[in-house]
N, C-alpha and C positions, 0 to 999 in steps of 0.2 A: 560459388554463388549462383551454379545454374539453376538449381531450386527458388530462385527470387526473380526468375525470367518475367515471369507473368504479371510482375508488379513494374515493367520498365516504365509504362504510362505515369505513377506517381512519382512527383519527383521527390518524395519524402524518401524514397529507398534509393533513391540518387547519392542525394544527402547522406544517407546512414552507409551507402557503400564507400563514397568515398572517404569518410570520417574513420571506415574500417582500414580503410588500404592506406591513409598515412598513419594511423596509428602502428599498425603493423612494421612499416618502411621507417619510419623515426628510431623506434622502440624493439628494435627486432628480435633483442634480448628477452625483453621483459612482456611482454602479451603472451598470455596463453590461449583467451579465447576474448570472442568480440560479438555482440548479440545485440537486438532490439529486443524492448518488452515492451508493454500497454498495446495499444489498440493496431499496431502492426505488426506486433505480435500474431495475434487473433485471427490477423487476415480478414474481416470482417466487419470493418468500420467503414465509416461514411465521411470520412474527414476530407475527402476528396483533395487531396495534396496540403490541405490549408494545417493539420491538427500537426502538434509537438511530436518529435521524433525521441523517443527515450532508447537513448542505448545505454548497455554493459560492457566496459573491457577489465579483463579481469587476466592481473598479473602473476607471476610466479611468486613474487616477495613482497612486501609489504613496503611502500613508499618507492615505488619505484612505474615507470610507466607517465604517461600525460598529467596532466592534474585533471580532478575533479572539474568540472564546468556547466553552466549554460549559457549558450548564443546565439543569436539569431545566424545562419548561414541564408544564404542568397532569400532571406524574406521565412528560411522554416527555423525557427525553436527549435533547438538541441540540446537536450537535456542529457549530460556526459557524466556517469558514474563512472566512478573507476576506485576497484576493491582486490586487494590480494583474494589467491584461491583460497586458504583458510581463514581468512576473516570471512568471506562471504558465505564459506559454510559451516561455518558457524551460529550466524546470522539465521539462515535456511533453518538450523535446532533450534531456532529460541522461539518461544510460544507469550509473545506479550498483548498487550491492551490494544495496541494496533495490526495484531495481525491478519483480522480480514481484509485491511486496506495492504498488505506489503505482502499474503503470501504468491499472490499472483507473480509477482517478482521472479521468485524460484520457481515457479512451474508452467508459466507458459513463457519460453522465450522462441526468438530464431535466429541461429545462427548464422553470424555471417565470419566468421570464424574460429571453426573449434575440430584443428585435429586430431585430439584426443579424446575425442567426445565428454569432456570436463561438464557440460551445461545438463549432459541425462545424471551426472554424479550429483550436479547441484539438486535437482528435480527429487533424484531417489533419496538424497539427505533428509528435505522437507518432508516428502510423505511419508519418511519410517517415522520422523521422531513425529508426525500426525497420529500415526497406528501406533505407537508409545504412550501416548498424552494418555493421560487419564481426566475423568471430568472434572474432576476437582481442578487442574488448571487451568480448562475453559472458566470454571465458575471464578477464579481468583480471577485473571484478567479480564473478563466481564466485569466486575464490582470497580475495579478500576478505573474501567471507560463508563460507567455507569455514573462513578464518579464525577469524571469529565462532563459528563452530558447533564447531570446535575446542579452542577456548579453555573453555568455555561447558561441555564433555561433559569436559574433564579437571577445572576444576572440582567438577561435579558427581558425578565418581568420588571424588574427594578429601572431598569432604562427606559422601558415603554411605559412606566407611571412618571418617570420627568419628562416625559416627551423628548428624549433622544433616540428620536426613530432608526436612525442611520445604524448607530451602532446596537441597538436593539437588535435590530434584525441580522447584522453582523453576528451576534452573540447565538440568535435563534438559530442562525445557519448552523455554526458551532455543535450546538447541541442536538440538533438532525441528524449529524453524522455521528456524532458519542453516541445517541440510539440506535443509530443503524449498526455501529460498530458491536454494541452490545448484543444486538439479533444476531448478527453475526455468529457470535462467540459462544448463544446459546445453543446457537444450531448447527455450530461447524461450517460455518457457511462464508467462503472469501468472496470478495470483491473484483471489480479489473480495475475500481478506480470510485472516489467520493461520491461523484455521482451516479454513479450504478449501483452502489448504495444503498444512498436514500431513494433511487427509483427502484430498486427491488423492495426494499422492505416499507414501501408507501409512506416513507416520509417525506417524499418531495413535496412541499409546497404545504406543509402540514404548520397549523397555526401555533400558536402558545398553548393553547387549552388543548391540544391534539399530540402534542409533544410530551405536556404535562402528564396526560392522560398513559402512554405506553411509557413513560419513566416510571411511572405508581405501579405498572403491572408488570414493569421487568425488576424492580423492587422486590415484589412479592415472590417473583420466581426467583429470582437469586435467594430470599428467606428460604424460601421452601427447600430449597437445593442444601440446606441445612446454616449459613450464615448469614444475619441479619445486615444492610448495609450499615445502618448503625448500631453504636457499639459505644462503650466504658471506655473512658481513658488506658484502662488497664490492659482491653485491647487492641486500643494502638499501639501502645507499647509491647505486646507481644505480639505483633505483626499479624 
């Protein structure tokens, strides 16, 4: 952990060491590797001790190891995955509707313990089957989350004609991120987190009619990409 010296000042990496070192001391069988992801990941966040610690421990076998969790420690959020080696790369291969929000996950972590270097295996998993994909599965998972964001913005029109603001805007949020998730997917493009998102792709704070308006024209691009969002009963059923 001498590589994590220069973060002693936060006490979010306090937190996430010592969360390392009993997991390790309980479990000594079963950890193979222990990491933070999101924004201390990055090393370049402004959370100044206050933002959620997201860690990975990632087991040799399946169901074994701490449980899953999140907890508040001394005032920080700790948000505790815990994934066998092969389910989680697994995970790392799959190319779905949410993957600009989750591939950051596999590719920017830091270790805070990994003697086998298992965490560059998780990394290089993700970005072969990236260089694999062909566009047509950007384009399938895109119509997806398109879907989502679809669904999610007529909703939230329908809520703001009976004057249920609250959840209106609830549903609007919703479908900022199904847009953004869909730019994403047409562009190859991950996230570190929701809101970097819709602050990269200028959905932050973007009205109904402005929502509306890039759901009509990511519509059209998914047509042009050769399949229409809507479609015959016939193909639904032929997926």
């Amino acid at each position: 952990m001498d590589d994590l010296q220069e973060h002693r000042d936060d006490p979010r990496w306090d937190v996430a060491e010592r969360v390392a070192t009993a997991a390790r001391r309980r479990f000594p069988a079963d950890v193979l590797a222990v990491a933070v992801h999101g924004p201390l990941a990055h090393g370049d966040d402004d959370g100044g001790g206050d933002g959620e610690v997201g860690l990975l421990v990632v087991t040799y076998r399946p169901g074994t190891g701490p449980p899953a969790a999140t907890r508040r420690v001394d005032g920080i959020l700790v948000d505790l995955t815990v994934a066998a080696a092969e389910e989680r790369l697994r995970q790392a291969r799959q190319l779905t509707s949410r993957w600009p929000l989750t591939a950051d996950r596999h590719v920017t972590t830091r270790a805070l313990h990994d003697p086998t270097g298992w965490l560059r295996t998780l990394r290089d998993e993700h970005l072969g089957r990236l260089a694999r994909a062909r566009p047509a599965e950007f384009s399938t998972a895109a119509r997806k989350a398109w879907y989502r964001g679809s669904a999610a913005h007529a909703r939230a029109a329908r809520l703001a004609e009976w004057y249920e603001t609250d959840q209106a805007l609830l549903m609007l949020g919703e479908a900022r991120l199904a847009a953004a998730t869909v730019s994403g997917l047409l562009s190859r493009t991950y996230f570190r987190d929701p809101g970097d998102a819709v602050r990269r792709t200028g959905l932050a704070g973007a009205d109904m009619t402005e929502v509306g308006a890039v759901l009509a024209r990511q519509s059209a691009e998914l047509t042009a990409r050769g399949r229409p969002v809507d479609g015959t009963v016939d193909d639904l059923l032929d997926g």
